[in-house]
SEDOPA-21970 format. One record per residue (C-alpha): z negated, y negated, x. Coordinates in steps of 0.25 Angstrom, whole numbers, padded with zeros to 4 digits, always signed. Each point is the difference from the previous one (the first is absolute). Example, Ala and Ser with C-alpha at 12.3 -4.5 7.8 and 13.67 -1.06 7.14 Angstrom:
! residues 2
-0031+0018+0049 +0002-0014+0006 
! end
This chain:
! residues 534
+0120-0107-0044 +0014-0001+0007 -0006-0009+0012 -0014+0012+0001 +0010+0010+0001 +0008-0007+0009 -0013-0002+0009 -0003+0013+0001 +0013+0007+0005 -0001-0012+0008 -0014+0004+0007 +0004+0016-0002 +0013-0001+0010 -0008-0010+0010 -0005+0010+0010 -0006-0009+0007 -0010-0003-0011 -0003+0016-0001 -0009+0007+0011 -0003+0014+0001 -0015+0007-0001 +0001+0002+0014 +0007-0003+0014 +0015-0005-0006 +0009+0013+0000 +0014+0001+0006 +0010+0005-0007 +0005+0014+0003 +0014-0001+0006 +0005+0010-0013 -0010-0006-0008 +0002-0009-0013 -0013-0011+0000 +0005-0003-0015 -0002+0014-0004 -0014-0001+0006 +0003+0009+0013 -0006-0007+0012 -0006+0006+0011 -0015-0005+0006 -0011+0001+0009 -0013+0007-0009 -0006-0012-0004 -0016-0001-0009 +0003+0015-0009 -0002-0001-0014 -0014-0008-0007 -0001-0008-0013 -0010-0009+0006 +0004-0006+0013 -0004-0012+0011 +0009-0009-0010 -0006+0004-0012 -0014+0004+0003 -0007-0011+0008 -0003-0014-0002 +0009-0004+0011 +0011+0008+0004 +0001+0009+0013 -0016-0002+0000 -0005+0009+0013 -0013+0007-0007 -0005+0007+0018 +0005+0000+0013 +0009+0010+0008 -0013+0001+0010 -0007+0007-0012 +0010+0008-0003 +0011+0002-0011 -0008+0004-0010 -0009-0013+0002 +0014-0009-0008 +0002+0003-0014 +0012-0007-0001 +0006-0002+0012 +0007-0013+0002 +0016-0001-0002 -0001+0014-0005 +0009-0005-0013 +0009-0012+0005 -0007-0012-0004 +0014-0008-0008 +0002-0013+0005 +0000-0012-0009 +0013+0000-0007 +0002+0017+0001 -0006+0011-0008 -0001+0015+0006 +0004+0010-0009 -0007+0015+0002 +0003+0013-0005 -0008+0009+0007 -0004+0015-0004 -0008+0011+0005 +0002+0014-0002 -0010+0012+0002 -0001+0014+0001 -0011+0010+0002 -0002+0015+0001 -0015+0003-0002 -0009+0012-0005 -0012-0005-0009 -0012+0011-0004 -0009-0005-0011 -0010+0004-0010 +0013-0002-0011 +0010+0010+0007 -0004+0010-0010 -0001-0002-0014 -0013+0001-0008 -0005+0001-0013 -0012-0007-0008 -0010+0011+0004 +0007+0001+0014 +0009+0013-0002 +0013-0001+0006 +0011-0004-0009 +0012+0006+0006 +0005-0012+0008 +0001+0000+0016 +0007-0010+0010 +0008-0001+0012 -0007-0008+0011 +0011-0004+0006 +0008-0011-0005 +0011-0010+0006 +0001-0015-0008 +0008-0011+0003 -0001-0015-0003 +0008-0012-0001 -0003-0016-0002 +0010-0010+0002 -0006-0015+0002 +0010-0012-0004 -0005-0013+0003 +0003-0016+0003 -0007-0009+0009 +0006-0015+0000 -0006-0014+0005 +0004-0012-0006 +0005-0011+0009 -0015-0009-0004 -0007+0014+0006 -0003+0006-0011 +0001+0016+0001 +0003+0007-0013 +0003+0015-0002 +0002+0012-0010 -0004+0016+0005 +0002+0013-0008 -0004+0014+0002 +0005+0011-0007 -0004+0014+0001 +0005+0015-0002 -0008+0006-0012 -0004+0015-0003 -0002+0009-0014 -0002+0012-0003 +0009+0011+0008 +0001+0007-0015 +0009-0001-0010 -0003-0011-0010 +0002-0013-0005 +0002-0012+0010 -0014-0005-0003 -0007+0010+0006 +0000+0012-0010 +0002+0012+0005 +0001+0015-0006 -0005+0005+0011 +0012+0007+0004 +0008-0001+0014 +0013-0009-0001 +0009-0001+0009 +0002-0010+0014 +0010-0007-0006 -0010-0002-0014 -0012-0004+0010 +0007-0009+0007 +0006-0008-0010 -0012-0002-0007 -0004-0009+0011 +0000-0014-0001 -0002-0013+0008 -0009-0010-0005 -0006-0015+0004 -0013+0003+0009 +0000-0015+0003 +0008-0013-0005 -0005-0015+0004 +0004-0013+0003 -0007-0010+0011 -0001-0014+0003 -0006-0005+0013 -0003-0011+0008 -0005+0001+0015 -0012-0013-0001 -0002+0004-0017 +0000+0018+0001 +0007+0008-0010 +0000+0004-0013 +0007+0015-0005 +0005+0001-0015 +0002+0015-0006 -0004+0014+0003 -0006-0002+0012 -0011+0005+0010 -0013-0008-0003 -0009-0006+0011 -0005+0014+0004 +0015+0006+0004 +0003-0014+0006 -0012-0003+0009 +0000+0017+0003 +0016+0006+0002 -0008+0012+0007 -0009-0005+0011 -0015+0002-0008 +0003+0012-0006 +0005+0005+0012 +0016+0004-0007 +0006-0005+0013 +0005+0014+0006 +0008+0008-0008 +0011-0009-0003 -0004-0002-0012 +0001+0013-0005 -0012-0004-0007 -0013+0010+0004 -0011-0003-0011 +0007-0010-0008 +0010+0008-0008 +0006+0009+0013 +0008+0009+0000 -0011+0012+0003 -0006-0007-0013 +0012+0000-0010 +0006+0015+0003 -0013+0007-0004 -0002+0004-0012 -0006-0009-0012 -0008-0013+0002 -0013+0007+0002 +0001+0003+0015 +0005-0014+0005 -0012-0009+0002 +0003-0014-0007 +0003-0012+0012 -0010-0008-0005 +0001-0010+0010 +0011-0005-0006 +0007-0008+0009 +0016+0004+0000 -0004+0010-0013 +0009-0002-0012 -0011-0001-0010 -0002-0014+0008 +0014-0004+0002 +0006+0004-0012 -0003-0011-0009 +0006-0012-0002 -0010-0011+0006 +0001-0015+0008 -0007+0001+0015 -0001-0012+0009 -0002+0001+0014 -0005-0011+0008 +0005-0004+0015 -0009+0006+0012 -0010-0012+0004 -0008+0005+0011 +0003+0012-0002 -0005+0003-0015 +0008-0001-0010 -0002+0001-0017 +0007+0007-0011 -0002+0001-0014 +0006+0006-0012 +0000+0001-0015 +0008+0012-0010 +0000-0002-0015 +0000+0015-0004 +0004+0014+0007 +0014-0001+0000 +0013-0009-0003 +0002-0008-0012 +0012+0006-0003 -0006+0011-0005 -0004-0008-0013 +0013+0000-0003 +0009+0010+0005 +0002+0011-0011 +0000+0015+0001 +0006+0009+0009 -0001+0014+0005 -0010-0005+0011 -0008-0010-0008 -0006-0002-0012 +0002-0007-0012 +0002-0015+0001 -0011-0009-0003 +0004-0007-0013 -0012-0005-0003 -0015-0001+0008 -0003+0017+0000 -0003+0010+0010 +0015-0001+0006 -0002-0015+0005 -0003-0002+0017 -0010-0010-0002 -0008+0003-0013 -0015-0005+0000 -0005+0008-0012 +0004+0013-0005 -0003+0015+0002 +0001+0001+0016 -0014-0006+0007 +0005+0006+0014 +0011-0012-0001 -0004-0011+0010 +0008-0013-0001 -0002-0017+0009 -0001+0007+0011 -0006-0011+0010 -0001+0004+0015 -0003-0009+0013 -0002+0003+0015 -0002-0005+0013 +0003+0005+0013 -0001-0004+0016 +0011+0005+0010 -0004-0004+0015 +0005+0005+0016 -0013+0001+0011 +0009+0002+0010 +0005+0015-0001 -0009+0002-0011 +0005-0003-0013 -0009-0001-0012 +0002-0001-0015 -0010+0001-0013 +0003-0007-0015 -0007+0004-0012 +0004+0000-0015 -0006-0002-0015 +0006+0004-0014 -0003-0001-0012 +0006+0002-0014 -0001+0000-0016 +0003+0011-0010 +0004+0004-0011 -0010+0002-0014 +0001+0011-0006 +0000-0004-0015 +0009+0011-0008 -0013+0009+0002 -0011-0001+0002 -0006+0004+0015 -0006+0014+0002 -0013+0004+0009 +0004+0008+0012 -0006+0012-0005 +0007+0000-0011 +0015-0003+0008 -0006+0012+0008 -0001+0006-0013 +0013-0004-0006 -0005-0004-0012 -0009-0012-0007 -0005+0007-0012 +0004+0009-0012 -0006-0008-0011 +0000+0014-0010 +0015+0003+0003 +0003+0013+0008 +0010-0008+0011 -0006-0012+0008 +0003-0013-0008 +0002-0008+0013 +0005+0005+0014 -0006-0003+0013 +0005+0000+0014 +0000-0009+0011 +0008-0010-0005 -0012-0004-0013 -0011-0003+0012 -0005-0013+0006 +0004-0004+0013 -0001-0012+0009 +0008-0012+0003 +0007+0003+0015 -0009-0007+0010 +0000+0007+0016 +0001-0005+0015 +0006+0005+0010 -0001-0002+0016 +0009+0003+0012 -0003-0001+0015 +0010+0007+0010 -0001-0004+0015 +0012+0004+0009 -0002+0001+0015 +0009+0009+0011 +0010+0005-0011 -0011+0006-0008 -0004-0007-0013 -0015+0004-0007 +0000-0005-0013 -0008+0002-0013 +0001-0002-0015 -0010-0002-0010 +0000+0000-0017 -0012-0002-0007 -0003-0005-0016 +0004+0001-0015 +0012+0007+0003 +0002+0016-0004 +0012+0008+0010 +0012-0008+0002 -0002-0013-0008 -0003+0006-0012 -0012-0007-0007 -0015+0005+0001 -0006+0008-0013 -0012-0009-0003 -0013+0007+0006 +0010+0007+0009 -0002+0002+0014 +0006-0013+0010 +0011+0004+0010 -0005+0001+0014 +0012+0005+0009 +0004-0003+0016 +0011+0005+0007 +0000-0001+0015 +0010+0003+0010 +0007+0000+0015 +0013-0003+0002 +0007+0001+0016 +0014-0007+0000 +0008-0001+0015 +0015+0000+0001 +0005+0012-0010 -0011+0005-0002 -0012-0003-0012 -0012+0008-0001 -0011+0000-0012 -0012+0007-0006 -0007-0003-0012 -0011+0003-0009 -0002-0006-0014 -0014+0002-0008 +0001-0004-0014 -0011+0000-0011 +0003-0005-0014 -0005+0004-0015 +0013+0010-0002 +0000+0004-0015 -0005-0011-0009 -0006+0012-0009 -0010+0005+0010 -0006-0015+0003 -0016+0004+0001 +0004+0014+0002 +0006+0000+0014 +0011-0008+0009 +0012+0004+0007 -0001+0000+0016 +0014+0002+0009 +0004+0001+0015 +0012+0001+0008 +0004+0002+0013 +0014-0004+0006 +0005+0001+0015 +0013+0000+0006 +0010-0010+0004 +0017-0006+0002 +0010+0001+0011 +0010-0010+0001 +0013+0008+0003 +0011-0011-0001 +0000-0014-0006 -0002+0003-0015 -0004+0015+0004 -0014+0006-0003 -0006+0012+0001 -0015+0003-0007 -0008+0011+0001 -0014+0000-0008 -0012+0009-0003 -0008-0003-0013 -0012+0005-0008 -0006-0006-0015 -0014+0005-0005 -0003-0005-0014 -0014+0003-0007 -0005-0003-0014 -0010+0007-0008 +0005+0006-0013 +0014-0005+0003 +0011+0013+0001 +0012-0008+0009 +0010+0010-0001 +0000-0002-0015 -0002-0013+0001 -0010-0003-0009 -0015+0005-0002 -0004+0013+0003 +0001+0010-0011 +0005-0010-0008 -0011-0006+0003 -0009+0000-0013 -0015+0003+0005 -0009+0002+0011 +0004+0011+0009 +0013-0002-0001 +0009+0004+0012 +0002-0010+0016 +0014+0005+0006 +0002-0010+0013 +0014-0003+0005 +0003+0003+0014 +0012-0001+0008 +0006+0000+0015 +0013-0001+0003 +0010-0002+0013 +0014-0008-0001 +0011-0003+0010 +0008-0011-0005 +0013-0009+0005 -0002-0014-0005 +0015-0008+0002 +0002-0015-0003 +0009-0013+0001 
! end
């Protein structure tokens, strides 16, 4: 123990065996570097995933500066590539704010039968954001490139006094009561090994094949500095309730596919193609087997019941788990053209249901399975008693960059229902594109998109009718100073399902025959954001 300790104060106080993320810093002449205050040009700006981390081979060019910026995913040298014997050490951060005014179906309040119920919002609205990104890259003195990245993220409840869980009262509390209810949680935590002839393997919660073979390029995310437009923006997450934001079922850079803890190769780039694969036991992290209750969690898993990750037969159907994934993709320059397609396949198990026995759709529409001679139903019936489909889709990318401007396209199609959640059995596939145009020169980026998105929607209104959504996003960034971004962006959501009410969430006039009531969501919103990072 003595001689490890010893080893690493040893390789600590050696600064010559540190390096910083970006172009080495000088000292400010006040400045104490053991205190961490060093003064340094603006280097790569905050990213978990990174040319280190994220490719085959490190610092791998993906275009060419004829084509444009936009045509380079990963720009070489971006992060400094560690030379054998030194690790880099990162602790980037990004912090956002936007001032917006969002109009959509769910700015009034409304009841069952569609009365008012008292309730009105402000359209207007001002949020802020922060994630902070520590990190390692090292390279061993045989080659081999090794690493750990973490992402951690603000998080949000209700702005109304009650518990820390997300109860509320539904009365005001004060700024300092909403702000302290805010918390930072891991959005991302992995570890990577890597060699340049072999590729590289990822460990932990981490993007899959999706996120890493698309950061932004196919489904067109490139120009708002990652503000985030369909996937989770911030037009998206200041409106009101979950039913006026379309679900970003394409996936790639979306939480629901990151978010779980996984293993995903990536192969070096032979002729330009290059393979990746991936393989997730259940949802989530294995810790959560184990970990006991808390205010944000439920109970601990003492034994196999409905509280454990990766249960394969209980009450929950809708639980998918051995998630296997694998894609191919073909990167290439044709002179000032560059051009880039892959394509993607999924599949997964779920879980039985075996504490009940499975219900019909009519009857989870229903909310009941039978009487049998008693007054109150003897079995309930929702979504979660119903039959679905094991996880199996494919998706497909092609985005051509030529003259700064990129085209690209995005496509999503099989036994997957809204943002991958699995299919109800007789339900509707997903079939859902996203296409987009993204302008990049200098400072300045520029984009337009549009999303078109068909899936089953409700599982209790399989053979009765399916939800159909689009969205329209334009806008673009300014790049005022190194690490200084201004966004503006215009957005507008459409969704549609017959006999689905989406201001209440659930189905229309509770949803218990024909006739019952359709309420579509729409929205359109306008937001001016500053977007700072290091």
């Amino acid at each position: 123990m003595r001689k490890l300790l010893l080893a690493s104060a040893a390789i600590l106080g050696a600064t010559g065996s540190l390096a910083l993320a970006q172009t080495p810093a000088q000292p400010l002449p006040v400045a104490n570097p053991s205190q961490g205050q060093m003064a340094a040009p603006y280097g790569a700006g905050p990213a978990a995933n990174n040319n280190n981390n994220a490719w085959g081979v490190a610092n791998t060019p993906s275009g060419n500066v004829a084509a444009g910026p936009l045509s380079t995913m990963y720009a070489p040298n971006v992060n400094a590539l560690p030379a054998p014997g030194t690790i880099v050490i990162r602790l980037n951060g990004r912090v956002e704010v936007e001032v917006s005014a969002d109009f959509t179906s769910a700015d009034v309040g409304k009841n069952a039968n569609g009365t008012p119920n008292g309730y009105k919002l402000n359209p207007v609205g001002i949020s802020s954001y922060v994630r902070l990104y520590p990190g390692f890259d090292g390279v061993a003195a045989n080659g081999l490139r090794y690493g750990a990245s973490v992402e951690l993220r603000e998080n949000f409840y209700a702005g109304t006094s009650g518990t820390t869980n997300g109860g509320s009262t539904g009365a005001v509390t004060s700024a300092s009561g909403n702000s302290s209810s805010q918390t930072i949680f891991v959005r991302r935590a992995f570890t990577y090994l890597a060699s340049d002839k072999v590729g590289i393997v990822r460990l932990g919660q981490t993007d899959g094949v999706l996120g890493l073979f698309d950061n932004c390029i196919f489904t067109s995310q490139c120009w708002d500095a990652g503000v985030g437009n369909f996937n989770g923006g911030a037009l998206q997450a200041e409106t009101a309730g979950a039913g006026v934001a379309v679900p970003f079922v394409w996936l790639a850079q979306a939480g629901a596919e990151y978010g779980n803890n996984k293993v995903v190769y990536l192969s070096p780039q032979f002729f330009g193609f290059d393979f990746g694969a991936q393989y997730a036991p259940s949802e989530g992290n294995a810790y959560s087997n184990s970990t006991g209750a808390s205010p944000l969690q439920s109970t601990a898993c003492n034994q196999a019941g409905p509280n454990c990750i990766n249960v394969s037969s209980g009450n929950d159907p809708t639980r998918w788990l051995n998630q296997v994934g694998v894609g191919l993709r073909f990167q290439h320059t044709f002179g000032p053209v560059d051009f880039k397609v892959y394509g993607f396949y999924e599949t997964a198990g779920k879980e039985d249901l075996t504490t009940t026995g499975y219900s019909t759709v009519a009857q989870a529409r229903a909310g009941t399975v039978g009487y049998a001679g008693a007054a109150t139903p003897t079995t309930a019936a929702s979504a979660t008693t119903l039959r679905y489909d094991n996880l199996s889709f494919y998706k497909a990318g092609v985005a051509v960059t030529a003259l700064n401007i990129t085209a690209a396209a995005d496509y999503i199609g099989g036994a997957v229902n809204g943002q991958l959640a699995m299919r109800p059995t007789g339900g509707a596939p997903t079939n859902a594109v996203v296409t987009g145009l993204t302008y990049a020169n200098g400072p300045i980026t520029l984009g337009a998109e549009i999303g078109l998105v068909d899936t089953q929607g409700d599982a209790r209104l399989v053979g009765v009718s399916q939800r159909h959504e689009y969205e329209v996003a334009f806008g673009g960034s300014y790049r005022l100073a190194p690490g200084v971004q201004l966004v503006g962006e215009y957005m507008y959501t459409h969704r549609h399902q017959g006999g689905y009410d989406f201001n209440a969430g659930n189905l229309g006039n509770a949803g218990r025959g024909p006739g019952t009531l359709t309420r579509d969501a729409q929205g359109q919103g306008a937001m001016f954001a500053t977007v700072l990072t290091w």
